[in-house]
Each structure stands twice: as C-alpha cells, then as structure tokens.
DRENDO-1510 file (C-alpha; in Angstrom, 1 decimal, always signed):
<recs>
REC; n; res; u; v; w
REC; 1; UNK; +130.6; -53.2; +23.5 .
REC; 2; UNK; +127.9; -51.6; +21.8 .
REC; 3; UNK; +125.2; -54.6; +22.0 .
REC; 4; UNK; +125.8; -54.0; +25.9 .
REC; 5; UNK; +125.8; -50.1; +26.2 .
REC; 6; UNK; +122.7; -49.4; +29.0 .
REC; 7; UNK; +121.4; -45.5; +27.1 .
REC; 8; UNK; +119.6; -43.5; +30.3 .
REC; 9; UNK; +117.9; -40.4; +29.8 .
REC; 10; UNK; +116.2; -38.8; +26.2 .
REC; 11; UNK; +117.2; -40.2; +22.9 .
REC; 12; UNK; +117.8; -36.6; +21.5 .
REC; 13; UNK; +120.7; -35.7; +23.8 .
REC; 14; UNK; +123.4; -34.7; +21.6 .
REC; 15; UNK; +126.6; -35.2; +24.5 .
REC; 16; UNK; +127.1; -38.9; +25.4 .
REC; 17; UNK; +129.1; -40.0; +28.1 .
REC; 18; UNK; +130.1; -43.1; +29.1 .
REC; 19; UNK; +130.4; -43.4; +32.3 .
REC; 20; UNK; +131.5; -46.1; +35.2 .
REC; 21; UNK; +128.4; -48.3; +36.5 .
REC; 22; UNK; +127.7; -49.1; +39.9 .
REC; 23; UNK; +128.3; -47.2; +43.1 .
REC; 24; UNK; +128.8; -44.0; +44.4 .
REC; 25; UNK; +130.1; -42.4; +41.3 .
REC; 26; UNK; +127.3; -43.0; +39.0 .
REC; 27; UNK; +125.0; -41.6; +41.4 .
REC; 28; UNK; +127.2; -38.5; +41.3 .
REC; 29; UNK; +127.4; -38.3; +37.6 .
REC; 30; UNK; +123.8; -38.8; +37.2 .
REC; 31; UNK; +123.1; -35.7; +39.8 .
REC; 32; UNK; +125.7; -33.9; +38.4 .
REC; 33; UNK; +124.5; -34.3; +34.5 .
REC; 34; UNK; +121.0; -33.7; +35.4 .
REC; 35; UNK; +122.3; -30.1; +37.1 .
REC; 36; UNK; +123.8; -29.2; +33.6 .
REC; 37; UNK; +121.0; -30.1; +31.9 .
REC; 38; UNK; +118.7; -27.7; +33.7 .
REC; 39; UNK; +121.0; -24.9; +33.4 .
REC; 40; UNK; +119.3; -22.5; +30.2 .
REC; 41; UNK; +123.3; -21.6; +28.7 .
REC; 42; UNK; +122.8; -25.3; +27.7 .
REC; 43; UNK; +121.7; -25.7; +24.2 .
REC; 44; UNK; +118.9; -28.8; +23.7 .
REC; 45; UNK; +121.4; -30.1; +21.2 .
REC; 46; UNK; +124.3; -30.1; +23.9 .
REC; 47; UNK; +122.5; -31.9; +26.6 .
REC; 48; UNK; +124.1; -34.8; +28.2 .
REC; 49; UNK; +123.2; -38.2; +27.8 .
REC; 50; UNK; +124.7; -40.9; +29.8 .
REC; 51; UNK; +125.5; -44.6; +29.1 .
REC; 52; UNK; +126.5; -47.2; +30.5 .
REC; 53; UNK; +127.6; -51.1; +30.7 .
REC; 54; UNK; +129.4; -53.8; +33.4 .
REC; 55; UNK; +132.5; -53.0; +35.2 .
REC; 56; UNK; +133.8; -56.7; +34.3 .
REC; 57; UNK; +135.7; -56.4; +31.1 .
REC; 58; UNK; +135.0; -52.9; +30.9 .
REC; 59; UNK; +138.4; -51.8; +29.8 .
REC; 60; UNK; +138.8; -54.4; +27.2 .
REC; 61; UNK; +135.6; -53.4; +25.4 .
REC; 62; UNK; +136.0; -49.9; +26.0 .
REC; 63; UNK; +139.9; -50.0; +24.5 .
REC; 64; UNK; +138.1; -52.0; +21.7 .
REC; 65; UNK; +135.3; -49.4; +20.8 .
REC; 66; UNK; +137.9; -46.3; +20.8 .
REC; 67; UNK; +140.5; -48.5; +18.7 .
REC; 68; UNK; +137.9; -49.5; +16.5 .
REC; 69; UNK; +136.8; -45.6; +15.8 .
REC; 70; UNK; +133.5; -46.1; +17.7 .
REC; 71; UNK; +131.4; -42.4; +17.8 .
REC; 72; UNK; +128.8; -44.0; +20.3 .
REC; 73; UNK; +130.0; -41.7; +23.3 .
REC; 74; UNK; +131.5; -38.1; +22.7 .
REC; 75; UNK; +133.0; -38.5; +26.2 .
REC; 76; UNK; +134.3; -41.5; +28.4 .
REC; 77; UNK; +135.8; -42.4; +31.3 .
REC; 78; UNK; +139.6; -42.6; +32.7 .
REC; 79; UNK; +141.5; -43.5; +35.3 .
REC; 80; UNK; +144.9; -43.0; +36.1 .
REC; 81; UNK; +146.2; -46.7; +35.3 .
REC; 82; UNK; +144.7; -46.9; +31.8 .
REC; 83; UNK; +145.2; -43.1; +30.7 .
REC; 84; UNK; +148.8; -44.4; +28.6 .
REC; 85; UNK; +146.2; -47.2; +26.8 .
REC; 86; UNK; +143.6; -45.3; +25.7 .
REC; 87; UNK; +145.8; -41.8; +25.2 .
REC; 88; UNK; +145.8; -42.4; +21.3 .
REC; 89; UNK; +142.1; -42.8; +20.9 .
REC; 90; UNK; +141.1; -39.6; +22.6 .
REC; 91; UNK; +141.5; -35.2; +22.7 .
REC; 92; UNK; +143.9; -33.4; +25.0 .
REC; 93; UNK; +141.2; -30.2; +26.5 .
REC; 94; UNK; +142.2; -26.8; +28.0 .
REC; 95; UNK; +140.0; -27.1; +31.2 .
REC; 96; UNK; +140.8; -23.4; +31.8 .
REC; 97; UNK; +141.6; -22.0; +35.1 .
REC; 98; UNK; +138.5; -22.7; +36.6 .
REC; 99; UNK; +140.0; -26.0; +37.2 .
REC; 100; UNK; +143.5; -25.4; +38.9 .
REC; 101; UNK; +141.0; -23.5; +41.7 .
REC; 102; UNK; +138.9; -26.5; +41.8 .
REC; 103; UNK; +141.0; -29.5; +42.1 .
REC; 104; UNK; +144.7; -27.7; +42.3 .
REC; 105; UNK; +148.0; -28.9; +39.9 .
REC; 106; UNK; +148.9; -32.3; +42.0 .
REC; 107; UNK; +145.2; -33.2; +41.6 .
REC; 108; UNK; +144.9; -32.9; +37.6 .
REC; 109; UNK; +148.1; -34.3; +36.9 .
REC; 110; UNK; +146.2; -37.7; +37.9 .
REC; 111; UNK; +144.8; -36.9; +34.0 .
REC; 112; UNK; +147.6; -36.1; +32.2 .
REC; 113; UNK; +149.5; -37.9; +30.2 .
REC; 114; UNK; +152.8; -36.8; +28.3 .
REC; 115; UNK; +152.4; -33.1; +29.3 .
REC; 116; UNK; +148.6; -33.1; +28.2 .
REC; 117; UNK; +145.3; -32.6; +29.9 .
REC; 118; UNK; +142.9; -35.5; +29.1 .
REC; 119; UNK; +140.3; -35.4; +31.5 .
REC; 120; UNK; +138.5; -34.2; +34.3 .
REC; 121; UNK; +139.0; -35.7; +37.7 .
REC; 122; UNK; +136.0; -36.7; +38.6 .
REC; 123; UNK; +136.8; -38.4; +41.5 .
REC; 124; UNK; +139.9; -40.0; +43.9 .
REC; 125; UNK; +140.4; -43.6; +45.0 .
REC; 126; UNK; +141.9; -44.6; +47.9 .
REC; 127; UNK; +141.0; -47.1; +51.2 .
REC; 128; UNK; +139.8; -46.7; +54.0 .
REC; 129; UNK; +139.4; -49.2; +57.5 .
REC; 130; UNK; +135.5; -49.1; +58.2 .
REC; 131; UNK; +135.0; -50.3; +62.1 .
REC; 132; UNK; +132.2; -50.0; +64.1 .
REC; 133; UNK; +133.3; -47.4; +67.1 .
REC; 134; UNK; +130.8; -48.8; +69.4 .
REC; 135; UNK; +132.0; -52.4; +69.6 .
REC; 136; UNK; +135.8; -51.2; +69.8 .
REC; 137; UNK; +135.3; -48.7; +72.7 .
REC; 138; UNK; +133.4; -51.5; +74.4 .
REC; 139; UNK; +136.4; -54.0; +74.1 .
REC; 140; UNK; +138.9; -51.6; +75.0 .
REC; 141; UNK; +136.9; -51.0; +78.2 .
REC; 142; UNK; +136.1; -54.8; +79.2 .
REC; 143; UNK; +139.0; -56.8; +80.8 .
REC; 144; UNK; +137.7; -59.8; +80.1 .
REC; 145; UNK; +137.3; -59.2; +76.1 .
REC; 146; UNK; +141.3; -58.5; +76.5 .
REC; 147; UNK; +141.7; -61.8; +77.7 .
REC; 148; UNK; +139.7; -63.6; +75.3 .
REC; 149; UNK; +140.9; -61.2; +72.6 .
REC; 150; UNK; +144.9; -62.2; +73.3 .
REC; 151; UNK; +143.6; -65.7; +73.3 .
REC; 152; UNK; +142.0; -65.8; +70.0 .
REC; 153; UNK; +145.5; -64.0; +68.3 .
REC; 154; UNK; +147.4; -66.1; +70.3 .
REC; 155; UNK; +145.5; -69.0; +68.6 .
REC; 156; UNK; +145.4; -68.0; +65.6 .
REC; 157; UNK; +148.4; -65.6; +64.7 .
REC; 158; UNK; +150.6; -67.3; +67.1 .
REC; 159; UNK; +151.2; -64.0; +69.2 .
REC; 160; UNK; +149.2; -62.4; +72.2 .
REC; 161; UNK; +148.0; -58.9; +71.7 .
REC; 162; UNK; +146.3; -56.5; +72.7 .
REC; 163; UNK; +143.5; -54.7; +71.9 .
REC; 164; UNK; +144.2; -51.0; +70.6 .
REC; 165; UNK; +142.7; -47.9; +68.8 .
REC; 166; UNK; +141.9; -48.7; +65.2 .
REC; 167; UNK; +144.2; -46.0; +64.3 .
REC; 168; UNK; +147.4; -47.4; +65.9 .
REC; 169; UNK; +146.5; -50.7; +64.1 .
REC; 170; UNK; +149.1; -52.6; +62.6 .
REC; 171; UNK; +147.8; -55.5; +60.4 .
REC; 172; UNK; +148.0; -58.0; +62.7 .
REC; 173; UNK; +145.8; -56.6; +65.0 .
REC; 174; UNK; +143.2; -55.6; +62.7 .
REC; 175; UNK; +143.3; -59.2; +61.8 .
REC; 176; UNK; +143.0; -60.3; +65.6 .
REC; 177; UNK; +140.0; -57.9; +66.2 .
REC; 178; UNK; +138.5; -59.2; +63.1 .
REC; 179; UNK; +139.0; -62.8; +64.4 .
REC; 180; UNK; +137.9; -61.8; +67.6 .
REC; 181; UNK; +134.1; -60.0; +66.4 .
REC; 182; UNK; +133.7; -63.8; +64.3 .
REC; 183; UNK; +131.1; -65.7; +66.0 .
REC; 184; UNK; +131.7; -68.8; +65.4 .
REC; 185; UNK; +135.1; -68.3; +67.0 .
REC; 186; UNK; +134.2; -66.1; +70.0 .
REC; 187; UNK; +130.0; -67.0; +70.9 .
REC; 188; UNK; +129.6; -63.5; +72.5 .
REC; 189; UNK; +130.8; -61.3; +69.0 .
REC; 190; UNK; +127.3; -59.6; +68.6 .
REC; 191; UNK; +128.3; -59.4; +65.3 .
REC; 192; UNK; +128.5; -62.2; +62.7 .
REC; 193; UNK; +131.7; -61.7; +61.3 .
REC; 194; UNK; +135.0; -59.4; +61.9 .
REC; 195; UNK; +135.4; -58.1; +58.4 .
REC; 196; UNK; +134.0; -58.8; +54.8 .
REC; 197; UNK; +136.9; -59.3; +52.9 .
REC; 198; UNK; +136.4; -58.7; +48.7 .
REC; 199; UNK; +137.9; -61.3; +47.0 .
REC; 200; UNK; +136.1; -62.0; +43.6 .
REC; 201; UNK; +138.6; -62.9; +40.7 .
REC; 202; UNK; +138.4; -58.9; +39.7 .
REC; 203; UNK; +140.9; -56.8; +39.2 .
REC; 204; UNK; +139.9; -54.0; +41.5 .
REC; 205; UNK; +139.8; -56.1; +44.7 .
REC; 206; UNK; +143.3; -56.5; +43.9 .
REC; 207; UNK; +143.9; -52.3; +44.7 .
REC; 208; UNK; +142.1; -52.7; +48.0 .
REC; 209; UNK; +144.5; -56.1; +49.3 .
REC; 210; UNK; +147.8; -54.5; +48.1 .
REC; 211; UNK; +147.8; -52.0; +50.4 .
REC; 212; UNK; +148.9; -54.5; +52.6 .
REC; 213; UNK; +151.8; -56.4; +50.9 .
REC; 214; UNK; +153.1; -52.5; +50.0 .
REC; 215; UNK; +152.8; -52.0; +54.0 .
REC; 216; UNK; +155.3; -54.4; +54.4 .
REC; 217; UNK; +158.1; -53.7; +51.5 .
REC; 218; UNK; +156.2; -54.8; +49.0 .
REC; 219; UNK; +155.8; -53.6; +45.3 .
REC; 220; UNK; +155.7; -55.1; +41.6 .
REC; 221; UNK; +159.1; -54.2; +40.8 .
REC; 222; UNK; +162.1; -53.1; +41.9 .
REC; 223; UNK; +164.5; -49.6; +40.7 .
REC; 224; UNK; +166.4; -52.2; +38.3 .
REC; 225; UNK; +163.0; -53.5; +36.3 .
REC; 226; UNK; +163.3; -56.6; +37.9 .
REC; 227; UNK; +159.6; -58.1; +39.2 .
REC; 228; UNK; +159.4; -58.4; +43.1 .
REC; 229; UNK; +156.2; -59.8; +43.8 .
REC; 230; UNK; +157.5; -63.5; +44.7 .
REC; 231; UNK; +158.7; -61.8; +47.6 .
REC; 232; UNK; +158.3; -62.3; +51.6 .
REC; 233; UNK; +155.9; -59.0; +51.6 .
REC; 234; UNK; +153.3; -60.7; +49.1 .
REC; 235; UNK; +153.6; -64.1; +50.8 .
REC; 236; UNK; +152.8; -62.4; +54.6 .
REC; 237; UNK; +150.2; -60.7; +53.0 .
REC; 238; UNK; +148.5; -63.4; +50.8 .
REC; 239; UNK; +148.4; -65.5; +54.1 .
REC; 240; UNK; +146.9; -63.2; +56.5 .
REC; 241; UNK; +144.0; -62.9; +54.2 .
REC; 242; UNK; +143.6; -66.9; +53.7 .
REC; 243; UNK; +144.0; -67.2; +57.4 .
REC; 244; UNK; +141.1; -64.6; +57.8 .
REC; 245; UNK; +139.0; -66.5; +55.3 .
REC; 246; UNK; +139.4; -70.2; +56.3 .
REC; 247; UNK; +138.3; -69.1; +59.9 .
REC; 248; UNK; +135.5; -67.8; +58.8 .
REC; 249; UNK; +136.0; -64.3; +59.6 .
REC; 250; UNK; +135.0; -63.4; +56.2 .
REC; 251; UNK; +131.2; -65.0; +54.9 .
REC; 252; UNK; +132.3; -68.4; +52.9 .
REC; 253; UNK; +130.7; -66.5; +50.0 .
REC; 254; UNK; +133.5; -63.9; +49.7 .
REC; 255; UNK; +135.2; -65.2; +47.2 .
REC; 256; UNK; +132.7; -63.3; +45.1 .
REC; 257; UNK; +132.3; -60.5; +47.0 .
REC; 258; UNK; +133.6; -57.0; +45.3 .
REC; 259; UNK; +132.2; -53.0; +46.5 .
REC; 260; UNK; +128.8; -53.5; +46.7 .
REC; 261; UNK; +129.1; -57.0; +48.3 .
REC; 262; UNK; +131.4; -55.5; +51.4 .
REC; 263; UNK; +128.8; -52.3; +51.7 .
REC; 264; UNK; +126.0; -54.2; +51.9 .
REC; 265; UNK; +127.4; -56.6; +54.3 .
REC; 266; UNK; +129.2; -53.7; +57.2 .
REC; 267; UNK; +126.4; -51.4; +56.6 .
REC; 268; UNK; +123.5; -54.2; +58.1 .
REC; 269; UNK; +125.5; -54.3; +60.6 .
REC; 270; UNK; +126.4; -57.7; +60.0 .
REC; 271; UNK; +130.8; -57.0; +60.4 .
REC; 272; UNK; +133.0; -55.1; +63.0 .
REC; 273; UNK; +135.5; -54.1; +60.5 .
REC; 274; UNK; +135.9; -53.5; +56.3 .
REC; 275; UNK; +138.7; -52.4; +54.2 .
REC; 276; UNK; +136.9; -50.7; +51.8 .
REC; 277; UNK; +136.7; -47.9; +48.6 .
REC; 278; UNK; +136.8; -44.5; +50.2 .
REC; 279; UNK; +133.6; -44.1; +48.0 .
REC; 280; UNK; +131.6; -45.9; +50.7 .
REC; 281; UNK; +132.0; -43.7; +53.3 .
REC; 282; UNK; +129.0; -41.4; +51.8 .
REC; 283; UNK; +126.4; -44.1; +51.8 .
REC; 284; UNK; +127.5; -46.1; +55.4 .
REC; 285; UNK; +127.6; -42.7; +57.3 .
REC; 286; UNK; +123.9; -42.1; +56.1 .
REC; 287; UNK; +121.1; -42.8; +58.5 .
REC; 288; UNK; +118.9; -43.1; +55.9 .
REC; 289; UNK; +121.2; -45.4; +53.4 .
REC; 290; UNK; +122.9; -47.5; +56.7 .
REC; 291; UNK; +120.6; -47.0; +59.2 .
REC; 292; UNK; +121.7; -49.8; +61.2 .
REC; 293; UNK; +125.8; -48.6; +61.4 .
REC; 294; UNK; +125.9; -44.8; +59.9 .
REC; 295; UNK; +126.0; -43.1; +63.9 .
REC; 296; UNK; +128.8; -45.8; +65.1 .
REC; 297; UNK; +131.1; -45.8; +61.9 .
REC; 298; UNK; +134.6; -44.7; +62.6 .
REC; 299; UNK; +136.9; -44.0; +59.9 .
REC; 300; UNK; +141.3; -44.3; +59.8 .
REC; 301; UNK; +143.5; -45.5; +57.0 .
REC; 302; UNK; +144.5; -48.8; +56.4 .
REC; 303; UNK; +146.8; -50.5; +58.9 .
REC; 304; UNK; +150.4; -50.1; +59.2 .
REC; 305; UNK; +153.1; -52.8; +58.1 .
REC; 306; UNK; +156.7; -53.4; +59.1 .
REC; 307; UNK; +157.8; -50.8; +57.0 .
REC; 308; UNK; +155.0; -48.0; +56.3 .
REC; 309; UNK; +151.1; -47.1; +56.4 .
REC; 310; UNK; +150.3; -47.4; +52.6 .
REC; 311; UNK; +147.1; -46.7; +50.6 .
REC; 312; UNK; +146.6; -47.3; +47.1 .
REC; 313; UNK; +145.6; -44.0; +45.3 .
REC; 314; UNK; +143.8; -43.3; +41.6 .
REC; 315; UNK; +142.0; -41.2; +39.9 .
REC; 316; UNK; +139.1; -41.6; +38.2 .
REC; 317; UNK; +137.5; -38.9; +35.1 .
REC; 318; UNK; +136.2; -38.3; +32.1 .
REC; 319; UNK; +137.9; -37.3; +28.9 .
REC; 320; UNK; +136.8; -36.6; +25.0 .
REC; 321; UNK; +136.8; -39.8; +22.7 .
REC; 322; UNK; +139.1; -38.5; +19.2 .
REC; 323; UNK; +136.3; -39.5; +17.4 .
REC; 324; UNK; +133.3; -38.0; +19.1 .
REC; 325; UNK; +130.6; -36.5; +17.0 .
REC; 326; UNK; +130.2; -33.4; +19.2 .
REC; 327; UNK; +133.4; -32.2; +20.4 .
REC; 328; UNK; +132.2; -28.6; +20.9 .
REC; 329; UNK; +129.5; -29.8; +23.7 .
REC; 330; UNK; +131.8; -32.1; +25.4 .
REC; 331; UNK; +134.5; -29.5; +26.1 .
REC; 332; UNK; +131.4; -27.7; +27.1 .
REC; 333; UNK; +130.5; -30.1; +29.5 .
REC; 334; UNK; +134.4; -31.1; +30.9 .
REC; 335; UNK; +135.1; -27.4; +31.6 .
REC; 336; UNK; +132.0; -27.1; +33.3 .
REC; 337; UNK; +132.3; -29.7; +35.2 .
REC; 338; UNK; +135.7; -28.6; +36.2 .
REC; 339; UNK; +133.9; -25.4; +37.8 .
REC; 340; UNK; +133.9; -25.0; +41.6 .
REC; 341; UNK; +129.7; -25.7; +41.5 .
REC; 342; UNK; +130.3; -28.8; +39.4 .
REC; 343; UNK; +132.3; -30.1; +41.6 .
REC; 344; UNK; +130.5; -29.3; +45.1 .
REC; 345; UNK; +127.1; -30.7; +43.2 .
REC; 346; UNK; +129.2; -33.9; +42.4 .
REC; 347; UNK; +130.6; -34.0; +46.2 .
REC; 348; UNK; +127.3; -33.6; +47.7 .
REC; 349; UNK; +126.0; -36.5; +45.6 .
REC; 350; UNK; +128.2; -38.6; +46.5 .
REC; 351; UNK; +131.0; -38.6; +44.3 .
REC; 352; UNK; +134.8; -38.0; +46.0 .
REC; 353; UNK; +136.6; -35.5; +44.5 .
REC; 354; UNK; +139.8; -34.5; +45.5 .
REC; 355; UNK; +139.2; -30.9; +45.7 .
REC; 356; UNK; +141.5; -27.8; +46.6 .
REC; 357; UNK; +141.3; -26.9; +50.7 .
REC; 358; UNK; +139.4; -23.9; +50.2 .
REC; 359; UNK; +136.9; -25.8; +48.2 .
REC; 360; UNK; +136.4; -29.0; +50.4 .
REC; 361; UNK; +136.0; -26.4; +53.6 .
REC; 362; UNK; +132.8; -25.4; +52.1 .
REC; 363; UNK; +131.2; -29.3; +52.4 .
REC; 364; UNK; +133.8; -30.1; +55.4 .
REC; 365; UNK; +130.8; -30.8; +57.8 .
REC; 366; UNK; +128.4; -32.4; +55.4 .
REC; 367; UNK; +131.6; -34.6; +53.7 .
REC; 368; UNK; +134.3; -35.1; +56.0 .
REC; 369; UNK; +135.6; -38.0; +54.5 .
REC; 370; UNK; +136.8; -36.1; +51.7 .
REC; 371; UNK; +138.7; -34.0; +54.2 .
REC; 372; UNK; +139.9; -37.7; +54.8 .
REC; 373; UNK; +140.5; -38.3; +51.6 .
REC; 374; UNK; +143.1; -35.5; +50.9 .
REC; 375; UNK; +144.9; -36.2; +54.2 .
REC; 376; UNK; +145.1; -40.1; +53.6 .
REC; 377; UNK; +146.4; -39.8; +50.0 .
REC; 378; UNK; +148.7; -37.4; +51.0 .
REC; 379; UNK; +150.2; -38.9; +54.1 .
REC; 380; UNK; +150.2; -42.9; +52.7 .
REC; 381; UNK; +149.3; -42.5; +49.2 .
REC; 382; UNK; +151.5; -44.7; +46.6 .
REC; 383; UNK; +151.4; -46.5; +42.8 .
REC; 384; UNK; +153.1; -49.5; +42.5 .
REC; 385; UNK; +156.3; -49.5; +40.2 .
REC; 386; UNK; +154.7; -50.2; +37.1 .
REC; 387; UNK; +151.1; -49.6; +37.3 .
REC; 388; UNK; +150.8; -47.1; +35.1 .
REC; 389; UNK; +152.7; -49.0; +32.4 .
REC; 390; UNK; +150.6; -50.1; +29.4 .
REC; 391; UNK; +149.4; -53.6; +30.9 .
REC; 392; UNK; +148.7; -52.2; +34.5 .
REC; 393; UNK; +145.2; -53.5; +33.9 .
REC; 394; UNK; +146.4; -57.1; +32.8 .
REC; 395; UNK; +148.9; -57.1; +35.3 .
REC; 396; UNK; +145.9; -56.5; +37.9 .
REC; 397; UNK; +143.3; -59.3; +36.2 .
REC; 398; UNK; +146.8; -61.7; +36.9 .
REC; 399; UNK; +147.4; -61.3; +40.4 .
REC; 400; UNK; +143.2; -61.8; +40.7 .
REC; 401; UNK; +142.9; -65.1; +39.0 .
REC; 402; UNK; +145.9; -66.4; +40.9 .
REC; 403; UNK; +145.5; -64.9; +43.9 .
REC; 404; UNK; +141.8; -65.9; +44.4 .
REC; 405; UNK; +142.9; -69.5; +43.1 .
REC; 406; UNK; +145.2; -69.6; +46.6 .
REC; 407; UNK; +142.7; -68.4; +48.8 .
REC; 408; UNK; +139.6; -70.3; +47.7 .
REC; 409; UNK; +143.1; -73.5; +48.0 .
REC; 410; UNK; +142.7; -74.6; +44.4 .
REC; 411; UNK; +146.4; -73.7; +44.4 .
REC; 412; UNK; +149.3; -73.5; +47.0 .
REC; 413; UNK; +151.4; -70.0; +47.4 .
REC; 414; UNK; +154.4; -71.4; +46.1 .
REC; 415; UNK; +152.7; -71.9; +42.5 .
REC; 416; UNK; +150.8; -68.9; +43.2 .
REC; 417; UNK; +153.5; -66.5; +43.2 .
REC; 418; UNK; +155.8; -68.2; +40.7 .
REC; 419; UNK; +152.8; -67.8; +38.1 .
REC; 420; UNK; +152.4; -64.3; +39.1 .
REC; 421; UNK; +155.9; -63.4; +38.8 .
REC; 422; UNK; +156.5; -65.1; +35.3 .
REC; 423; UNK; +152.8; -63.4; +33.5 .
REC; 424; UNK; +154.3; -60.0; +35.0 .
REC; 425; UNK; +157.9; -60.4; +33.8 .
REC; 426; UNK; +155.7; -61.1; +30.5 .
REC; 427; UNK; +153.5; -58.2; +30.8 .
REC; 428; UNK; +155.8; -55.6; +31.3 .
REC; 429; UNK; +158.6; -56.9; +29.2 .
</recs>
C-alpha cells in the first residue's frame, strides 16, 4: 500500500490520517483538518497530515499494512462492515462526552465493536432517489405524457401504470418513469436518459442496488445461517436493472459507472432520475457545483417493494492504528473531532454526519438532507444478515463480479445466482 499512499499537506506533520479518497467526504476531511490545524491549542508537532490512495482494493491493502505492523498513518479509516477485520490492528478511544451530545448512543455504536469505541463517525451512508421535480410535476400535469407513459410500462414491464409522486414510488414505477425520460424510447424525453444506473464490478455499487432485492424479501441469509440470495427477491431485482440497461435507459457505458460517474451524469442534467449515495445531495443541490439541476432536485428514499421501503445504512470514521507512532495526537484529534464544532465544520463541508437533533437544527436550512438522512435511516434503514461478519467485504466484491457479468449478458441469471450462492456459503462458512 505504501508505494500508492498520495501524502497532502507539509512533510512535518506529526498526526497522519488515512483517509477515504474521492467525493464528498474527503472534501470534508480536508476542511475539517485544515480547521484543527489553525487552532493555537494544537501543538506543530500534533498537526494533521492526511493521506491518501484508490478506493479499488482499498480494504485489502489497508488490512495488509495494519496486519503487517505498518506506522505510516497514526489514524485510519472505518466503516461499519469492516470494523470486526481490522479490530485487532487498532486502539479502542474514550471520545469523552462531548461525543454522546454530538452524534447520540445509536449513532457511535456504528464504531463499536465488542463493547469498545473505535472510532469517530465521521459520516452515515445511506440512498437516496435523485429526480428532477420539474420534469415530474410536468408529467403529472399533461394527459397525454400519461398515455404515452402507461404505454411505455405496458411495453416494457408488461403492466400499465401510472404516473405518481416520486415518494409513493414503488420500483416498478420508478423503472417506468425512467423508461419513460429515455429518448431513444420516447423522442419528446428532454432528457437523454431516465436514470444513470452504477454498475462497475465494485463492491460499493453493490450497497446502492440491494436496497431493492431487500425491498422485496430479500437478504443474504436467513435466521437458520442458511444463504438466501438464489431467491425470487434477487432474481426480480437483478432483472429490473438489466431490463433498464438493455433499453438504454442507463448510458451503454454504465457498466463502469460508480459515485462520481452517476453525479456527474444527473447533475448536467443529462438524467430524470438517480439512485444514488446520500453524500451527493451536498454537491447536486449547489448552484454553483450543479448549476444546471441544483433548483429542480427533489429528494425521497428509495422505492418501496412488495414487502417494505428499505435503505442500506453504514457508517463511515476514523479510528487509531495499534501501532501508530503518535497515539497522544490522534486521540487529540478523534475527541476533537467528536466535538459539536467539529462536526458542524465537517457538515458544512460537505461531509454527512449523523448528528443528534439539537445539533443538525443548527445547519437544518443550509443541510436539509442530513435532516433526511436521520429520518430515512431511521424509518427504512437495514444490514443484511451477515454483513458485518468478517468477509462482508468479499461477500460484496462476489455479488459485483457476478452480478455485473449478468447485466453486461456474459452470463445468464441462473449461473449467476447459483455462483453467488455457493462463494457466500463459502465466505461465511
């Protein structure tokens, strides 16, 4: 890991952190880090220093560094469904009270591990649907859109619907209204595409899609141990997204799409709809960031399924490597940055945080998706049976190489989820 570490800031800075690359949260962290450093209670030789390398195969090299004794970061980064792996190479920390005001109990218990603190959460993952207000309040007003809109499903779900508020969505009709805002299935879309789905062989894309097998029964395993996922909820799932992406409802180029990919393409302006990170909500409601969709950008959780509204929830952080070279400055840092200005600083830079209601009132207007954010991941929020074991990670890089190998057809779904099932009976043997 070392040969690809990216170092950021002065060589002399005697608190490294690795943290995630990328994205909303390393904006954040870098605000954040250069608030702490200008503070005059911080010693030069407790200053932070931040580093950084790629998201692919991060966990692998990262679990490799810490298991290999590494001392190139004091402090590194977490997340709830790799806290169990990397537990033995790392510091419990007393974040003080300052914290339970902060972020309350439920919140830091998405760093704990066996009873113990070990880390600071930095931030809270979750989905949300992305549509464009103005082009929905314009088909639910047009009688003729209806028409061509129950045509299109009927076409191409095999059922007639109707348009409705995004927020009553089941996932049929978001797939409908994405079908519908395609252009090369309906010439008067004036948008290219109805969505801009992420499906790069990467494990994260597989968090944002299983919201929608979950939605319909769906989960890794069931109360017995027994692996589920060759199930009827993973197959209705796994289609609808091929369906989307053979009629090109999706850009062709998808399958290598991930975040940035599906915020670059919905905040041109170039898609009616995205499932995407919660962490994009920041940067597509800015005029200045997404000028061309930040006043028309409505916001609701993902759709509904037969049998719930689900969305996938983590936490992300930053605890203290075991063999860090300066301990003393990273608890420093951690319990600072568990304080209520930490936090807001980190919030208004774009970071999501899932901070206690008294503390998110105070950025309410300026961040209401992190109202959002609390009320999403309390109302739908779930973890999968097993994905906090040990292999979560591995378990997540499966279902993305077969899963991508269906929809880009270099498999069928039969083979697809018999493959899946048998690597996940292995993984969490």
């Amino acid at each position: 890991m070392s040969a690809s570490l990216a170092l950021v800031g002065t060589a002399q800075a005697a608190v490294t952190v690795l943290g995630w690359p990328g994205g909303s949260e390393e904006t954040a962290l870098r605000a954040t880090v250069e608030a702490y450093n200008a503070q005059d209670s911080v010693a030069a030789d407790d200053k932070v220093e931040l580093l950084f390398f790629n998201r692919e195969g991060f966990y692998d090299k990262l679990q490799a560094d810490m298991a290999a004794g590494s001392d190139a970061f004091d402090v590194n980064l977490i997340a709830t469904y790799s806290i169990g792996r990397y537990a033995p190479y790392m510091e419990p920390i007393d974040l003080g009270d300052a914290a339970v005001a902060t972020y309350g109990e439920s919140t830091l218990s998405t760093m704990q591990f066996e009873g113990k603190q070990f880390g600071v959460p930095t931030d809270l993952s979750a989905h949300f649907m992305y549509f464009r207000k103005d082009l929905i309040d314009q088909l639910l007003a047009d009688d003729g859109a209806k028409a061509k809109y129950a045509e299109i499903s009927q076409k191409y779900l095999g059922t007639a619907l109707e348009p409705k508020d995004p927020d009553s969505w089941t996932w049929e009709d978001w797939a409908a209204t994405a079908l519908y805002f395609t252009q090369s299935i309906n010439p008067d879309s004036p948008v290219r595409y109805g969505t801009v789905l992420q499906l790069k062989n990467l494990l994260f894309n597989m968090m944002v899609f299983q919201s929608l097998p979950r939605s319909y029964g769906g989960d890794w395993r069931d109360a017995s141990g027994a692996v589920t996922v060759n199930s009827e909820a993973y197959r209705e799932g796994l289609e609808l997204y091929k369906t989307l992406y053979d009629a090109g409802a999706t850009p062709k180029d998808s399958l290598s799409y991930e975040y940035a990919e599906t915020n670059a393409a919905f905040g041109a302006g170039q898609a009616a709809t995205a499932l995407q990170w919660n962490a994009a909500a920041a940067e597509l409601t800015d005029p200045e960031k997404s000028p061309a969709v930040a006043d028309v950008v409505g916001i609701v959780a993902p759709p509904a399924g037969p049998e719930a509204r689900a969305d996938h929830i983590h936490g992300l952080g930053l605890g203290i490597n075991k063999n860090a070279k300066n301990k003393e400055g990273a608890i420093q840092f951690l319990q600072w940055l568990a304080t209520e200005d930490a936090a807001l600083t980190y919030a208004r830079a774009g970071g999501s945080p899932a901070l206690a209601p008294d503390v998110v009132a105070k950025i309410a207007e300026e961040r209401p998706d992190l109202v959002q954010l609390g009320e999403f991941a309390s109302a739908y929020g779930y973890v999968m049976n097993g994905a906090t074991s040990a292999n979560a990670l591995s378990i997540y890089e499966l279902q993305a190489k077969e899963f991508t190998a269906y929809w880009s057809g270099q498999q069928d779904l039969d083979t697809t989820l018999a493959n899946t099932k048998a690597g996940m009976e292995e993984l969490l043997k």
